[in-house]
C-alpha positions as CSV (number, residue, x, y, z in Angstrom):
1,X,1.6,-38.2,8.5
2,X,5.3,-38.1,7.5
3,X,7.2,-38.7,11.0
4,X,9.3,-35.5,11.0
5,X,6.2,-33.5,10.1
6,X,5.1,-35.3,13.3
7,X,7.8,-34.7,15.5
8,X,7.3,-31.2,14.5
9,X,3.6,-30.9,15.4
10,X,4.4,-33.0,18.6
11,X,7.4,-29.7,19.3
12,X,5.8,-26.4,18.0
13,X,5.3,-24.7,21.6
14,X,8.7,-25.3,22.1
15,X,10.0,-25.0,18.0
16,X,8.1,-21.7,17.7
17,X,9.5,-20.5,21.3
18,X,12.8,-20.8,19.2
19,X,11.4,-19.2,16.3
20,X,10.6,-15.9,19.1
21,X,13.8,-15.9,20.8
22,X,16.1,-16.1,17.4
23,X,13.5,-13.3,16.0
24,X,13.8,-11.3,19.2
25,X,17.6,-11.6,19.1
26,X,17.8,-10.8,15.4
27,X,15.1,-7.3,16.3
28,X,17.5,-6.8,19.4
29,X,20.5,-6.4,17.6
30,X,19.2,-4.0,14.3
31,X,20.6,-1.0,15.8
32,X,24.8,-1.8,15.2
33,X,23.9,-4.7,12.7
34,X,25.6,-3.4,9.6
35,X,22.8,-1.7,7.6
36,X,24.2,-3.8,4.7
37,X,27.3,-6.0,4.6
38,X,28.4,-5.8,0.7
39,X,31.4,-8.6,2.0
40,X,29.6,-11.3,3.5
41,X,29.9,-14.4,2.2
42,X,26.8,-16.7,0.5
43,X,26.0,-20.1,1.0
44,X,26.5,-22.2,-1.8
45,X,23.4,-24.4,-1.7
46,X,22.7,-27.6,-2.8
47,X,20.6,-30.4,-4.4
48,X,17.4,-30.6,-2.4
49,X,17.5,-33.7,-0.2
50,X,14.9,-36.6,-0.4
51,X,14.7,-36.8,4.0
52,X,14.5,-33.3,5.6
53,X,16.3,-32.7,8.6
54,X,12.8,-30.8,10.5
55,X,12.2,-27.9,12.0
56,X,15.0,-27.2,14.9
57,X,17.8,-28.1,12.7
58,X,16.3,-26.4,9.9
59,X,16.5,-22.9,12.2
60,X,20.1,-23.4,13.1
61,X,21.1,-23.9,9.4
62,X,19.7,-20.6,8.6
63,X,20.5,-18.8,11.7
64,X,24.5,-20.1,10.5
65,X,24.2,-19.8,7.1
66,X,21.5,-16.6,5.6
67,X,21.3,-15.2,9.1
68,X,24.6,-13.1,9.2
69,X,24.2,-12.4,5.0
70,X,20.7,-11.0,5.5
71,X,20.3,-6.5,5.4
72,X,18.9,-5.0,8.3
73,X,16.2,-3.3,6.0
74,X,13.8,-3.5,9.3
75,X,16.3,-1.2,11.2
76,X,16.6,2.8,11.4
77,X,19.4,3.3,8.8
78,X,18.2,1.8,6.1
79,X,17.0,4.7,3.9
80,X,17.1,2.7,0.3
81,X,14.3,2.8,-2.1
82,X,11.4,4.0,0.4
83,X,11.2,1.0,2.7
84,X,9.2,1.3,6.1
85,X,9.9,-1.3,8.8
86,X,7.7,-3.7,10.9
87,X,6.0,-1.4,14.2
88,X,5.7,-3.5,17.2
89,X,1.4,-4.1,16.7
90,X,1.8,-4.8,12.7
91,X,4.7,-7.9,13.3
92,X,2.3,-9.0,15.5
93,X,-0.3,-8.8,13.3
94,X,1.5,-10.6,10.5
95,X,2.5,-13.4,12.7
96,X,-1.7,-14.1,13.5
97,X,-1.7,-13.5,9.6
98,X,0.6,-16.8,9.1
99,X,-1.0,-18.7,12.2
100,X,-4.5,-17.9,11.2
101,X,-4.2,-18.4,7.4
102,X,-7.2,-17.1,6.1
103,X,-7.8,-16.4,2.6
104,X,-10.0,-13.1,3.0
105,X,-11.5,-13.1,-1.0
106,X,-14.4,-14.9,-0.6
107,X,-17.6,-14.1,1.9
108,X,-18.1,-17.6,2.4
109,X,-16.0,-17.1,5.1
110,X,-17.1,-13.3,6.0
111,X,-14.7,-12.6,9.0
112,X,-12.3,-12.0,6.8
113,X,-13.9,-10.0,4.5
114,X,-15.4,-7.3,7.0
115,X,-11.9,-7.2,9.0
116,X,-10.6,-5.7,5.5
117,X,-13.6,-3.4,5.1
118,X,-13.3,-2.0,8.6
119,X,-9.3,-1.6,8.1
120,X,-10.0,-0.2,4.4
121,X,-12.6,2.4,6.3
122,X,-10.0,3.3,8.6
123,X,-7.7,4.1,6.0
124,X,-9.9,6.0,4.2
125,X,-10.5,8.1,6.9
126,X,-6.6,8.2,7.6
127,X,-6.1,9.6,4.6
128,X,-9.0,12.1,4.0
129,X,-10.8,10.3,1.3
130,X,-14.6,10.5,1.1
131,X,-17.1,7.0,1.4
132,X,-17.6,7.5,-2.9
133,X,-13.7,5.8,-3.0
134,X,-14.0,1.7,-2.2
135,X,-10.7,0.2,-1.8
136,X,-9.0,-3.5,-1.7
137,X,-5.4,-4.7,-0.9
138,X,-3.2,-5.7,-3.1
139,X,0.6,-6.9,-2.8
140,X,2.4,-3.4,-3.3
141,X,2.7,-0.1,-5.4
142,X,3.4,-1.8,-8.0
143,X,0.1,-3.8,-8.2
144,X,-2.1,-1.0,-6.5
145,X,-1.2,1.4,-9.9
146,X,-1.8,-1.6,-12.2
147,X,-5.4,-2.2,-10.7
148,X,-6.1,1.7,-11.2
149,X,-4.9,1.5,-14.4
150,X,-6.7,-1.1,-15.6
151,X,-9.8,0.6,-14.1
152,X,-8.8,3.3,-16.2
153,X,-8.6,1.2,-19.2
154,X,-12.5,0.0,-18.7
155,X,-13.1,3.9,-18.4
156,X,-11.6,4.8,-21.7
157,X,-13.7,1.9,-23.1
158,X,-16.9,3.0,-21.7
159,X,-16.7,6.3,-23.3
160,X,-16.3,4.6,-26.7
161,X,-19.0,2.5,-26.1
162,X,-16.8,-0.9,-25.5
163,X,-15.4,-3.1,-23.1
164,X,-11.9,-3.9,-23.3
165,X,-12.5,-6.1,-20.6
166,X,-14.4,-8.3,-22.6
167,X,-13.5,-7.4,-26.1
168,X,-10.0,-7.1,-25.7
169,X,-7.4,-3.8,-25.8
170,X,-7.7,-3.3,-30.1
171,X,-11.1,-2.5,-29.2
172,X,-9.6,1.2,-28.3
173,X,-7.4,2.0,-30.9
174,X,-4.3,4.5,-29.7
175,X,-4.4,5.4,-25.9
176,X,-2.9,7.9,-24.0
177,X,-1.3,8.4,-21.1
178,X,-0.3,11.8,-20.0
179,X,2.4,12.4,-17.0
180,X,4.8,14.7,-15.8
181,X,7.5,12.1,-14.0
182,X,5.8,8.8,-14.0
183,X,6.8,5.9,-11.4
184,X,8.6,3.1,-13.4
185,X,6.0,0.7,-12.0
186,X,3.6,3.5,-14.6
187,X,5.4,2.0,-17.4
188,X,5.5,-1.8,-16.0
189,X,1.8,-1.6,-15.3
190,X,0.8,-0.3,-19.4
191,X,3.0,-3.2,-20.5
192,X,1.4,-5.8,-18.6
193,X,-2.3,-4.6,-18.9
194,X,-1.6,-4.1,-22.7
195,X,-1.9,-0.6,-23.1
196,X,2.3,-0.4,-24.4
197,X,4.7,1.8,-22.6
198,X,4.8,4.0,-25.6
199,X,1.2,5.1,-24.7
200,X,3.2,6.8,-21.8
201,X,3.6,10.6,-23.2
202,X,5.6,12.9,-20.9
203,X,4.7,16.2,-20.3
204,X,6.6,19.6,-19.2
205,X,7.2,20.1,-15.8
206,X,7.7,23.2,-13.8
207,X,11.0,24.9,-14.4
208,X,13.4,22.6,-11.7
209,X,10.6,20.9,-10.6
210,X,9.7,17.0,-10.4
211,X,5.9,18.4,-10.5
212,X,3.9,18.1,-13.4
213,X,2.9,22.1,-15.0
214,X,-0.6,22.5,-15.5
215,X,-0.4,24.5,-18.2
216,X,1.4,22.1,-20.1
217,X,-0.8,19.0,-19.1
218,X,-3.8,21.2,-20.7
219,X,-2.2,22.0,-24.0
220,X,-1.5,17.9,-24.1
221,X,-5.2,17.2,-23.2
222,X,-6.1,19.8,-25.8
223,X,-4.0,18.3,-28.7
224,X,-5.4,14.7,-27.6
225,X,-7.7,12.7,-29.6
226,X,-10.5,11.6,-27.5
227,X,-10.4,10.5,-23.9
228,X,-7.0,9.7,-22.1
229,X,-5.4,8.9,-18.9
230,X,-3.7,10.9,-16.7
231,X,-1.2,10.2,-14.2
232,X,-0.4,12.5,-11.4
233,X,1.8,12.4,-8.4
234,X,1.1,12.9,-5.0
235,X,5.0,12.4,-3.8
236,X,7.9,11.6,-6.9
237,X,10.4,9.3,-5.4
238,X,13.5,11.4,-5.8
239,X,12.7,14.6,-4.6
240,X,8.7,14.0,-3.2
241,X,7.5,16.7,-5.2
242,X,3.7,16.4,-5.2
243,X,1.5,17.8,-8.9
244,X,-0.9,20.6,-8.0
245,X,-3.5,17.7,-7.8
246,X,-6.4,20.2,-7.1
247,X,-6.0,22.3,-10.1
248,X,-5.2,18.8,-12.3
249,X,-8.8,17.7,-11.2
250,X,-10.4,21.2,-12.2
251,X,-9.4,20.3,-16.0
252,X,-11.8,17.4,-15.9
253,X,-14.8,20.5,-16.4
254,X,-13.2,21.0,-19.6
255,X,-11.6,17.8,-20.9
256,X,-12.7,13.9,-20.8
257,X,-9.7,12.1,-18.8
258,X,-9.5,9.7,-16.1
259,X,-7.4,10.8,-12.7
260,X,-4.7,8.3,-11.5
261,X,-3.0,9.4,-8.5
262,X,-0.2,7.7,-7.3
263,X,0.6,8.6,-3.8
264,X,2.3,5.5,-3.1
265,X,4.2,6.9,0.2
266,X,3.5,10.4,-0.1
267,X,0.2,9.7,0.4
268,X,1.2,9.8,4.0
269,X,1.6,13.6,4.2
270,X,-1.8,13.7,4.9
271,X,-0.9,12.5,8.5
272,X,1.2,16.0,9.6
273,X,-1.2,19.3,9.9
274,X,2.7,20.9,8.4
275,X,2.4,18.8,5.0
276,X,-1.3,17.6,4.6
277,X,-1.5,21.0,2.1
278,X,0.4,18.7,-0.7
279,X,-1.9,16.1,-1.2
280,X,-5.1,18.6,-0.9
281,X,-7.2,17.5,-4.1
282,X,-6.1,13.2,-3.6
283,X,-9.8,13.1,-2.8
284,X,-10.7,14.0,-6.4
285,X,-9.1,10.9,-8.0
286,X,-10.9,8.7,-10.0
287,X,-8.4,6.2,-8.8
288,X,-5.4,6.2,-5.9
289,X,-2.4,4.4,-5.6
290,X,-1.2,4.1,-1.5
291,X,1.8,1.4,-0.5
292,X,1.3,0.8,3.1
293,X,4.5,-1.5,3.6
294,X,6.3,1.8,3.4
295,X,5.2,4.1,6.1
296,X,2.3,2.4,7.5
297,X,5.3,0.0,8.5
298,X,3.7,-2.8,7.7
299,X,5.3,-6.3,6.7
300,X,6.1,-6.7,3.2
301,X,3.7,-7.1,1.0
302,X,0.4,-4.9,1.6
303,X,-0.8,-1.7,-0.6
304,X,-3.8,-0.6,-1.1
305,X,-6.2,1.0,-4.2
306,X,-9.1,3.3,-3.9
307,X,-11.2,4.2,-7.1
308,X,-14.3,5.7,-7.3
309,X,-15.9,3.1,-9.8
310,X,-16.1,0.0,-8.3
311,X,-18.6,-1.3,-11.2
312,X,-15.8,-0.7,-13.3
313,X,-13.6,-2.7,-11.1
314,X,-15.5,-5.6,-10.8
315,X,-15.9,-5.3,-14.6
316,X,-12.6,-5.8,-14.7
317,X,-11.6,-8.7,-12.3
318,X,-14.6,-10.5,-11.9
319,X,-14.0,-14.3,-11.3
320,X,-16.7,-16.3,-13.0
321,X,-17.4,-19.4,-11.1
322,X,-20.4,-21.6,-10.1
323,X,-19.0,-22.0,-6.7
324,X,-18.4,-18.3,-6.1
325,X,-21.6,-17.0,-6.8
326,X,-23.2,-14.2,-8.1
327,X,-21.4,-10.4,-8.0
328,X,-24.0,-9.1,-5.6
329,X,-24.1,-5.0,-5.1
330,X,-20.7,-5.1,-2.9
331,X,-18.7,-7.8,-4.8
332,X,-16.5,-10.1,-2.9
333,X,-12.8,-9.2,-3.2
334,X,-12.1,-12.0,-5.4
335,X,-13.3,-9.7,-7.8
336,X,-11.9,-6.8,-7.2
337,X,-8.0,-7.6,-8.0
338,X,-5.8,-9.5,-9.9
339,X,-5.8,-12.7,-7.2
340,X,-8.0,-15.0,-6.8
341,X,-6.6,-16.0,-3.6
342,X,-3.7,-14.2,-1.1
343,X,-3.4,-13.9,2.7
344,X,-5.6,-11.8,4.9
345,X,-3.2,-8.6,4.3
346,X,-5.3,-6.3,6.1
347,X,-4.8,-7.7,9.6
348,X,-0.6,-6.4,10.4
349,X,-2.8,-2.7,9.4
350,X,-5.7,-3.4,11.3
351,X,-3.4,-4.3,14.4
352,X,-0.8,-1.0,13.7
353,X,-4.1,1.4,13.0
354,X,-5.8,-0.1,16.3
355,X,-2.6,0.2,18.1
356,X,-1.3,3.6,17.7
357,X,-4.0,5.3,16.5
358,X,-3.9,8.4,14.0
359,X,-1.8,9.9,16.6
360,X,1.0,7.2,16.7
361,X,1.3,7.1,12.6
362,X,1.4,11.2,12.3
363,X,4.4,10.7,15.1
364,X,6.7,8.4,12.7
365,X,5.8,10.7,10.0
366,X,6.5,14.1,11.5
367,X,9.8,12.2,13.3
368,X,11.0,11.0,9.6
369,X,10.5,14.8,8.2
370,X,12.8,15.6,10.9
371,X,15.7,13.3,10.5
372,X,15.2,14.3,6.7
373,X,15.6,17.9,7.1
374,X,18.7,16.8,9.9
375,X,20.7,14.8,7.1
376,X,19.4,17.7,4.3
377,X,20.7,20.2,6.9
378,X,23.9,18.1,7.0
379,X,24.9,17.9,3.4
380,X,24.2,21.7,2.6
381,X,27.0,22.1,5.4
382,X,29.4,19.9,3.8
383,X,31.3,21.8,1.3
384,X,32.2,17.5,-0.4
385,X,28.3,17.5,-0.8
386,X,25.6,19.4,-2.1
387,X,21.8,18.6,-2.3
388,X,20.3,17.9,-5.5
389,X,16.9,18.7,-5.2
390,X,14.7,20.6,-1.8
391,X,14.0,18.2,1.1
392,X,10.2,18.8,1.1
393,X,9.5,15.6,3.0
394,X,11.1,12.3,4.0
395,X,13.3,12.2,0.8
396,X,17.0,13.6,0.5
397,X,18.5,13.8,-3.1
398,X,22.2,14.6,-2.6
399,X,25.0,14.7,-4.6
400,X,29.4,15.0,-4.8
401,X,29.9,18.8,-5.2
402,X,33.2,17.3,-7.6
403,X,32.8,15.1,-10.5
404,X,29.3,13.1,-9.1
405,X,29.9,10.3,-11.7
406,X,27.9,7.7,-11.1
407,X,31.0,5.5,-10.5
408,X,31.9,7.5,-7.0
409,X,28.3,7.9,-5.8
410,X,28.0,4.3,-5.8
411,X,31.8,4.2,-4.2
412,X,30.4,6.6,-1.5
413,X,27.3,4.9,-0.7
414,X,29.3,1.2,-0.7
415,X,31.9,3.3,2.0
416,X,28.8,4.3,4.2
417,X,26.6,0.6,3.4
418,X,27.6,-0.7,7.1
419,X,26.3,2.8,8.8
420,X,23.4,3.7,6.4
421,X,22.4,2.1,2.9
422,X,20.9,4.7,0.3
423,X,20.1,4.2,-3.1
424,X,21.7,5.6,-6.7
425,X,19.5,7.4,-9.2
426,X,19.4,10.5,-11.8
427,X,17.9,13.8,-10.6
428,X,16.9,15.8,-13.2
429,X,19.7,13.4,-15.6
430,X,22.3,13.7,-13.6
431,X,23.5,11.2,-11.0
432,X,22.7,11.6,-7.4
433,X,21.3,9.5,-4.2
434,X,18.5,9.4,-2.7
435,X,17.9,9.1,1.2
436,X,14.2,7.5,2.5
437,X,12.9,8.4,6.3
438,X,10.3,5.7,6.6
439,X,11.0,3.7,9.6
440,X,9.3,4.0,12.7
441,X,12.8,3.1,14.7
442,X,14.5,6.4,13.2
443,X,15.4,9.1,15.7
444,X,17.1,12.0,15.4
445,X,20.4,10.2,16.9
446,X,20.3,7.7,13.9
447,X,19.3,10.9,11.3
448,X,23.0,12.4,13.3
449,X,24.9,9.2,12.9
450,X,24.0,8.9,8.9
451,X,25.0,12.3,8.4
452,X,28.4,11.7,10.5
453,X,28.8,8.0,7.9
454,X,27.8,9.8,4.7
455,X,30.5,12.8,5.5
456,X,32.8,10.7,6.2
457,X,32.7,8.5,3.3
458,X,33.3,11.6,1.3
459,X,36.0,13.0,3.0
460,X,37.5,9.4,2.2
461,X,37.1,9.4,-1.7
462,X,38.6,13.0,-1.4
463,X,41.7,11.4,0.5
């Protein structure tokens, strides 16, 4: 064995001891880190050297160096993008993940394998999905839509009578994709699983709405050549509208398409008795979209997909190999998604879910609606802002009430960045930023203090 690999193995009590207290002190500190420090300076880095320097010295050079660069994205005033945190039960989850280092696709080694089933059961349940919709984790939103997808894909095949999964994607001729404000990972996925992004068609939406209108989404299934794909949303990322998913899934008595939710966070309104009316229907998809490093606040990266054809699935990503064995009647989950190998990404869920309980996750849900309607409530006050869009859940679209270029948005956000970080986008093509409740640290006090930052940094670019 090299000798500083060695020493280390001779140290790790007292090396990982380290590792707790700097992690502890770094956890410790989240609530007056600044959210983001847009001015702190970047190591320049290096050659790698030939001798390492081991672990302890290793741990001061980041503490010195990254350390004091790094966001606190795990604290409760980050709102950018929709980004949950780490709950006390799921870090220490994730840090058995690392210790343990089990690769959880293969039933040769079954623990694995039935810790995820039990967790996926649990989430199922969580989320009020019926035993028809199997599941499998995957490494984010982004991956969860392009495994329904591709599902999808094998669908449109099947009712042609082919198998793009073995014949390849010419095999289907044009394909559709029909959806009201599709998720950019939508168009990322169709690239990669190659479909094309232009087989993306959008399709009306309600007067002011984000939502999808029926109506509409009927006259495009009407005018469409054969089957198609459609892509509904349970939660839009800029103002969390939700598509009547219920009467979406009632077209499917008259029309051949295949159901693609993505409910990538807003999934979670199925948690608070107040919200669960948006996603009534998710249980009809043919396939669902559910990122649980957002608010399940688990560790980056773990989402998971439901569909209700697993044969199709398994169509799909089956992994032909003498040493794997045969598919069986409930394939391994090494064919089931796009890696053949990953980390046991269930377990930070499985310790969160055991943890706190139904109970525990509708609390951080119901307490980030809150501080959302606080900072909505906030910016309707402030004559220097104006909302852009309802605060219907855990998102706030807000915008300048003067000349909201995108130039002074971005100046207001980068004036707030070291009291609360938000994110720029276009609301209905004009620019605005969005706000994400997600964390589990978030309390009304922080949801006061981003409000009092985000006024403030107005009344500055007004000065």
């Amino acid at each position: 064995m090299h000798p500083q690999l060695a020493t280390d193995l001779d140290h790790l009590p007292d090396l990982l001891e380290a590792v707790r207290k700097r992690t502890v002190g770094f956890l410790d500190g989240l609530a007056e880190r600044p959210v983001v420090d847009l001015g702190a300076a970047l190591p320049v880095g290096g050659p790698l050297a030939g001798a390492g320097v081991g672990l302890e010295r290793t741990l001061e050079e980041f503490a010195a160096e990254w350390e004091p660069a790094l966001s606190a994205s795990a604290g409760p005033r980050y709102l950018g993008f929709v980004t949950g945190g780490a709950t006390p039960a799921a870090l220490a989850g994730d840090w058995l993940t690392s210790a343990y280092d089990q690769n959880p696709n293969s039933s040769a080694e079954p623990a694995g394998q039935q810790l995820e089933r039990q967790t996926l059961g649990w989430l199922r349940e969580l989320f009020g999905l019926g035993p028809q919709h199997s599941g499998a984790f995957v490494s984010g939103a982004t991956m969860s839509n392009t495994t329904g997808l591709a599902i999808a894909r094998e669908w449109l095949g099947e009712q042609l009578g082919v198998s793009p999964a073995d014949q390849g994607v010419g095999v289907l001729g044009r394909v559709r994709v029909l959806s009201g404000s599709p998720h950019s990972s939508v168009g990322k996925a169709l690239s990669m699983l190659g479909l094309g992004r232009d087989a993306l068609i959008p399709v009306d939406r309600l007067a002011g709405r984000e939502a999808v209108d029926p109506a509409a989404l009927e006259r495009a299934l009407a005018a469409a050549d054969g089957p198609c794909i459609v892509v509904a949303n349970a939660g839009t990322v800029n103002s969390v509208d939700f598509d009547d998913l219920r009467a979406l899934a009632a077209l499917k008595e008259r029309y051949s398409f295949w159901l693609h939710v993505d409910g990538a966070f807003g999934a979670f309104a199925a948690l608070s008795p107040e919200h669960a009316h948006l996603v009534d229907g998710m249980d009809l998809a043919d396939s669902l979209c559910i990122d649980l490093h957002k608010w399940l606040n688990v560790p980056y990266d773990s989402a998971v997909q439901f569909t209700r054809r697993p044969d199709l699935q398994a169509r799909v990503f089956q992994n032909a190999a003498a040493y794997l064995g045969p598919l069986g009647d409930v394939p391994d989950f090494v064919h089931l998604t796009p890696e053949n190998s990953r980390r046991l990404r269930a377990l930070p869920a499985w310790f969160t879910l055991r943890a706190y309980g139904r109970d525990g996750h509708r609390e951080i849900v119901e307490r980030c609606v809150a501080g959302a309607r606080t900072l909505g409530a906030a910016v309707e006050a402030e004559p220097r802002l104006r909302l852009a869009a309802p605060v219907r859940l855990n998102v706030v679209c807000f915008t300048l009430t003067e000349a909201p270029t995108a130039q002074r948005l971005a100046a207001l956000a980068a004036a707030a960045a070291g009291e609360v970080f938000t994110t720029p986008t276009l609301y209905q093509g004009a620019p605005a930023v969005r706000a994400a409740f997600s964390n589990w640290r978030t309390g009304e006090e922080d949801a006061e203090r981003i409000a009092r930052a985000l006024i403030a940094a107005a009344a500055g670019l007004a000065d």
